[in-house]
C-alpha positions as a printed Julia matrix, in Angstrom:
125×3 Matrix{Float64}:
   0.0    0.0     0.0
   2.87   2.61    0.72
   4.5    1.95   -2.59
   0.57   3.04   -4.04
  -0.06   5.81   -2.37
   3.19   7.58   -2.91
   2.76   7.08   -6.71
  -0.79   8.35   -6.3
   0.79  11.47   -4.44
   2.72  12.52   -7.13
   0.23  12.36   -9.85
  -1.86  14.26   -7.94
   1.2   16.84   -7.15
   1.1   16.94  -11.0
  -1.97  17.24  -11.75
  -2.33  20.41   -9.4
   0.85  21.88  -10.91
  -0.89  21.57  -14.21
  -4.08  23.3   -13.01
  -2.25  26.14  -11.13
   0.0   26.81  -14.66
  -3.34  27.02  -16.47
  -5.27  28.84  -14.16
  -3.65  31.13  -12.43
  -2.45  33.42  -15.75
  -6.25  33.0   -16.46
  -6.62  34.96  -13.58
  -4.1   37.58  -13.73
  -5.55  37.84  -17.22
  -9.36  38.74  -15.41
  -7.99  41.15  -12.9
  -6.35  42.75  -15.68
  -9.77  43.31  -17.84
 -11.57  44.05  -14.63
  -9.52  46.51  -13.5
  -9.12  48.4   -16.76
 -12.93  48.4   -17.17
 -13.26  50.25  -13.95
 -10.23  52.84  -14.34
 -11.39  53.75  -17.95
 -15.44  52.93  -18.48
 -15.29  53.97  -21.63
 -13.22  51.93  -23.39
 -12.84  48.08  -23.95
 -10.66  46.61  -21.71
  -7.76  44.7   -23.24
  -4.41  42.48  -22.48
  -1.4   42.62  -24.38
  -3.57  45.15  -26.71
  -6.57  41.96  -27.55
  -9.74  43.18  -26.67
 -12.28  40.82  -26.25
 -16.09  40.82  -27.16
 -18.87  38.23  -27.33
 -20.19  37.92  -30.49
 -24.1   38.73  -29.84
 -25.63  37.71  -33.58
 -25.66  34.78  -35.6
 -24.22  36.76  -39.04
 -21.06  35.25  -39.51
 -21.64  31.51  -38.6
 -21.15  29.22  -39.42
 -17.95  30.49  -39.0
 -18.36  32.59  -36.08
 -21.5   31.42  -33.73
 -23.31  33.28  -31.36
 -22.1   33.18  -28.0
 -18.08  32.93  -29.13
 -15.66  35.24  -27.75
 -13.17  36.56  -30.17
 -10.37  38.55  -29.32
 -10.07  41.33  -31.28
  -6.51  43.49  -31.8
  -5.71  47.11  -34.03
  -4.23  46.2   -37.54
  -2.48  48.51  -40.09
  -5.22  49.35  -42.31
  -2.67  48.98  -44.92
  -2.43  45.23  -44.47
  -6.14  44.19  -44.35
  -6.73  42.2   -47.11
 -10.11  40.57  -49.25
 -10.93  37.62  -47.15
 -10.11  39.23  -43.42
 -12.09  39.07  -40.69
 -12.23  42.6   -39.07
 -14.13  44.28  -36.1
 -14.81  47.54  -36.94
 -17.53  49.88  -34.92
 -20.62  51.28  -36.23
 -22.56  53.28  -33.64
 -22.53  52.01  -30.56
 -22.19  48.15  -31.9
 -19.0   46.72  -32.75
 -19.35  44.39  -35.97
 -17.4   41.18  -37.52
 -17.69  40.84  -40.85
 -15.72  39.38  -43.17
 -14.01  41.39  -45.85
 -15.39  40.76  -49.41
 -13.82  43.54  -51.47
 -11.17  46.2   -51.2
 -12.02  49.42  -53.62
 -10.39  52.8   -53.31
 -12.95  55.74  -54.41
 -10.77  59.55  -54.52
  -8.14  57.99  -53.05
  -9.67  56.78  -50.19
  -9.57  52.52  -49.66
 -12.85  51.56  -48.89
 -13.6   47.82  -47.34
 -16.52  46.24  -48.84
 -17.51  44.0   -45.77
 -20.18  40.99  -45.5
 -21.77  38.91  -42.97
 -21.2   35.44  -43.97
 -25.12  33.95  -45.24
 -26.33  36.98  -46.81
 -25.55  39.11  -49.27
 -26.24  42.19  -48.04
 -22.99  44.7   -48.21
 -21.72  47.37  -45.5
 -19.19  50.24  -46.36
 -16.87  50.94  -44.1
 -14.58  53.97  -44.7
């Protein structure tokens, strides 16, 4: 029996080292978000500069479903391409849609973005 229950003392050692290396930057990760969303209301929280936002509409799945979280981080406009998936804000929503075209009207690039089952289009400047 000793023989047993030392083995079964180190897998469990293990084990918990395991949970406390996955857990515990999950953690530091929350307090980091939490506190950032009280010291600055306005804005989206974020760590490492990802912000992330639960995706509240079914537009983009099957890709995307309602309910996911996707983590969301500031790109060079200059190196978004057809076929990106971008979050960009429109109101007081933020949207992900997928980008269908890139067009550039007076020398402005304009992205020609698309929810993934329909066909209706939405210009973003």
């Amino acid at each position: 029996m000793g023989k047993k229950d030392t083995w079964m003392q180190k897998i469990m050692g293990a084990v918990g080292i395991v949970l406390c290396v996955i857990f515990i930057p999950l953690l530091l990760i929350n307090v980091t978000l939490i506190v950032k969303s009280y010291t600055n209301p306005t804005a989206v929280p974020d760590f490492m500069g990802y912000k992330p936002f639960i995706v509240l509409s079914g537009s983009m799945e099957p890709s995307i479903m309602t309910g996911d979280m996707v983590f969301v981080k500031e790109a060079d406009s200059a190196n978004l391409k057809t076929g990106d998936v971008i979050a960009y804000k429109s109101g007081t929503a933020v949207i992900t849609h997928r980008i269908i075209d890139v067009t550039t009207e007076n020398g402005e690039t304009r992205y020609i973005t698309q929810a993934m089952p329909t066909t209706a289009r939405i210009r973003l400047r």
